[in-house]
C-alpha positions in Angstrom: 78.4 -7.0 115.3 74.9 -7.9 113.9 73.3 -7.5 110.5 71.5 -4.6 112.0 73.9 -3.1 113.2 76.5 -3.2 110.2 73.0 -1.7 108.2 72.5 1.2 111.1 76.1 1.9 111.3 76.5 2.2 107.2 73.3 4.2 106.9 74.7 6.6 109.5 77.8 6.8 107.7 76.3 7.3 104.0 74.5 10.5 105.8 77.1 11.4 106.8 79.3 11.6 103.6 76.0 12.7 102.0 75.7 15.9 104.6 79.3 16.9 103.8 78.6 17.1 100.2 75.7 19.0 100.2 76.3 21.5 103.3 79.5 23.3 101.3 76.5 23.4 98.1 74.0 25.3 100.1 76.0 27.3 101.9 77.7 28.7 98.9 74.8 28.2 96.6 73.6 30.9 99.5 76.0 33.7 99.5 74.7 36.9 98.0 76.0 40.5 98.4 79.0 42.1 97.4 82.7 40.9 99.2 85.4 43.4 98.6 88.4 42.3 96.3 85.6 39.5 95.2 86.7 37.9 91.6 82.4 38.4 91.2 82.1 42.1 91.6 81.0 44.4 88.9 80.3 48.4 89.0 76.9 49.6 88.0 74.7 53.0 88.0 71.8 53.2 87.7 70.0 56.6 86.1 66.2 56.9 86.5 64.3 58.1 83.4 60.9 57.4 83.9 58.6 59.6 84.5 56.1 58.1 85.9 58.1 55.1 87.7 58.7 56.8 91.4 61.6 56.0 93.3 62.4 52.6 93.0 65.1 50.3 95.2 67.3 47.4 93.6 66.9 44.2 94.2 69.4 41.2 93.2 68.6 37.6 94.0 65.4 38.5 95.2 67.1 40.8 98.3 67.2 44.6 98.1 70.1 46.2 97.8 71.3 49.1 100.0 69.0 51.7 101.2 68.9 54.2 98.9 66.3 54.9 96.2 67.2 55.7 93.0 65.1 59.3 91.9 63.8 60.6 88.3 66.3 62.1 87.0 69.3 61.2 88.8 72.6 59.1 88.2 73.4 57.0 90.8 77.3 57.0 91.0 78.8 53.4 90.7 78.5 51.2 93.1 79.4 47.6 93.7 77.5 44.7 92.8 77.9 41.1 92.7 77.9 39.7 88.9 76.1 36.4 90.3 72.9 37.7 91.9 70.8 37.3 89.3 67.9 38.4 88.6 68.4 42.3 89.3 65.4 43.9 89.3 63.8 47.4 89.9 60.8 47.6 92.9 59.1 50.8 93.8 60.6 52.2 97.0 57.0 51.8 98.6 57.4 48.4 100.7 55.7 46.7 103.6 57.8 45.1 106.1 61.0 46.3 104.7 60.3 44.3 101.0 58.4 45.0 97.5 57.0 42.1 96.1 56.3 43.5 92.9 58.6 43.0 90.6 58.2 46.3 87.8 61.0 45.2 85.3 63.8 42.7 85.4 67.7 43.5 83.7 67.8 40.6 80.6 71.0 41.3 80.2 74.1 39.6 81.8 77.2 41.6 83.6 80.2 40.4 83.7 82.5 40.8 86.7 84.8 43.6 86.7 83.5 46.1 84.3 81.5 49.1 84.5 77.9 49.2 83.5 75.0 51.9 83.1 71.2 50.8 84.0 68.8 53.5 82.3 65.3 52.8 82.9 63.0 54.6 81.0 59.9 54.0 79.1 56.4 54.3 81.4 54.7 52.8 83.7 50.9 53.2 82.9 51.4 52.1 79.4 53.1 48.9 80.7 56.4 50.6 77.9 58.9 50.4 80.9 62.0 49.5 79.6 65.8 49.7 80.1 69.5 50.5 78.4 72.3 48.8 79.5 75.7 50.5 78.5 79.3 48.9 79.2 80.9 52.3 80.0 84.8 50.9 78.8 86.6 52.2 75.7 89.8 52.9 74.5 92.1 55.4 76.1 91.7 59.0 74.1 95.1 60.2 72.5 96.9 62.7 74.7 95.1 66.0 75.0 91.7 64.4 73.9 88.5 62.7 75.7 85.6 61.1 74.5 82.0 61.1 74.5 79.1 58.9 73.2 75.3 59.8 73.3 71.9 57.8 74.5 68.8 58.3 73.6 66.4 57.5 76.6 63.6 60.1 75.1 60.2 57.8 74.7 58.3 58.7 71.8 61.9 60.5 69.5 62.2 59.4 66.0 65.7 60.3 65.7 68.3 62.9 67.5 71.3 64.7 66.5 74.2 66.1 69.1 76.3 69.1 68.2 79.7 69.8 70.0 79.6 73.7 69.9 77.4 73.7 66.5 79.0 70.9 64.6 77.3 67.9 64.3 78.7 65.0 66.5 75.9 62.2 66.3 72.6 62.0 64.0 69.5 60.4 63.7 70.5 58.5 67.1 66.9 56.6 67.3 65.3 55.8 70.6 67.4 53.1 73.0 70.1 53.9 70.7 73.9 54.3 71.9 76.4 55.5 70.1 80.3 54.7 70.1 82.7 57.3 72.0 83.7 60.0 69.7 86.7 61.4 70.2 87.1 65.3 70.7 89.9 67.9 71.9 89.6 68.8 75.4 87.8 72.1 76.5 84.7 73.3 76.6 81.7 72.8 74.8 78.0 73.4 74.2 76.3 70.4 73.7 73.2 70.7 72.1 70.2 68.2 71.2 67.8 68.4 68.3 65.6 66.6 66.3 66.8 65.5 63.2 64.0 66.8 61.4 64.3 69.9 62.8 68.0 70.7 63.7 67.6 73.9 64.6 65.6 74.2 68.0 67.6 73.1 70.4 65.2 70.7 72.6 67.9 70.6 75.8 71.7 70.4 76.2 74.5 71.2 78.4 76.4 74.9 78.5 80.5 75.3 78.9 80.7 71.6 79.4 84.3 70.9 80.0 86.0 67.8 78.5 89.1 66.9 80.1 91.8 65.4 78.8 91.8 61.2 78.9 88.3 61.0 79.9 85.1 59.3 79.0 81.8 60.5 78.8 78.2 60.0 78.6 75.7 62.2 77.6 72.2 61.4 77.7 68.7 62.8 76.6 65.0 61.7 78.4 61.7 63.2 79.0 58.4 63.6 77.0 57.8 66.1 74.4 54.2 67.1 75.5 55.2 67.8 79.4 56.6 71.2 80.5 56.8 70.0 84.4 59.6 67.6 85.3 59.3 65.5 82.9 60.1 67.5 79.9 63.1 67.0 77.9 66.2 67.5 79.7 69.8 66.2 79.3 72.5 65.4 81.3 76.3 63.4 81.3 78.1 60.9 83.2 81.9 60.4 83.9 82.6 57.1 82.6 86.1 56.8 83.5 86.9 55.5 87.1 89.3 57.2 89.8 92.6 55.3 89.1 93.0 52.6 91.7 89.5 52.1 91.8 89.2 48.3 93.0 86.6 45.4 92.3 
């Protein structure tokens, strides 16, 4: 065999080692998306709270996720999502060709796989304050006949907040972006009720006859704008924290 040859033949077979190292790279380096029983998976909601956002869709690694849109004021439900597609970010539902190219605010935060999290995006838009909470929505289990609940503030513009369980005081002076730790209370019902701190008697939204069950966690959250009466006035809502047993990652 020739010099040449030997030199074509080697160069041929250094691609070749090269190729099989690098194929298995960019083909996993290219996986995205959620795989069911993955070891990557997480559970997320998302909640809108911006009033002036519009629908927006998800989008991790740069692809969007799913086809739905995620609406002012709603929760989402958990859903899967892969804890290695970074970035996740939030596009208006509005797309040409299927994709968004703008990019209206990014998650800083990183998830970790198998635990449940909580997006709340809030803030506005035409004042460029868009901004989110991220909750980890895990705790301790509540002693037998007890659940628990903590409290966000996702009101723009709210110096402080208090929550009362059927009128005794359960969280105060919770400040904007705030979250608190799960409190523990005896399962029934409740009124929960929001107030300024500085002014604990007018009841600015809450929830009637709320029933906490036994073992359960919750969420309850406040959002809107003090000088709207429309849709985006002050409202509040709660989440179910705790996930159907079995639930799988």
């Amino acid at each position: 065999m020739t010099n040449n040859n030997k030199s074509r033949l080697l160069l041929y077979l250094w691609v070749f080692i090269i190729g099989i190292m690098v194929i298995p790279m960019l083909v996993s380096c290219g996986k995205s998306g959620v795989s069911v029983g993955s070891n990557s998976n997480a559970r997320m909601q998302i909640v809108n709270l911006s009033p002036d956002i519009q629908p927006f869709n998800l989008y991790a690694f740069y692809i969007k996720q799913g086809t739905n849109a995620y609406s002012y004021p709603l929760a989402s439900g958990y859903f899967l999502i892969n804890a290695i597609d970074t970035p996740y970010q939030i596009r208006t539902a509005q797309t040409t060709n299927g994709v968004n190219p703008t990019n209206l605010l990014t998650l800083q935060a990183k998830i970790q796989p198998k635990v449940p999290y909580t997006w709340f995006v809030t803030g506005l838009r035409n004042d460029s304050s868009l901004t989110s909470i991220l909750t980890v929505d895990t705790g301790s289990v509540p002693a037998n006949g007890r659940g628990k609940i903590r409290f966000v503030n996702a009101s723009p513009g709210t110096i402080g907040l208090d929550l009362t369980a059927n009128a005794t005081v359960a969280f105060k002076d919770v400040k904007y972006k705030q979250v608190t730790d799960y409190l523990e209370l005896t399962a029934g019902s409740y009124n929960l009720n929001v107030a300024a701190t500085n002014a604990p008697t007018t009841v600015l939204s809450g929830l009637s006859n709320f029933t906490v069950l036994d073992g359960k966690l919750y969420t309850m959250y406040f959002y809107g704008l003090a000088s709207k009466t429309d849709t985006a006035a002050y409202g509040a809502n709660i989440i179910l924290n705790s996930l159907p047993p079995g639930t799988t990652y």
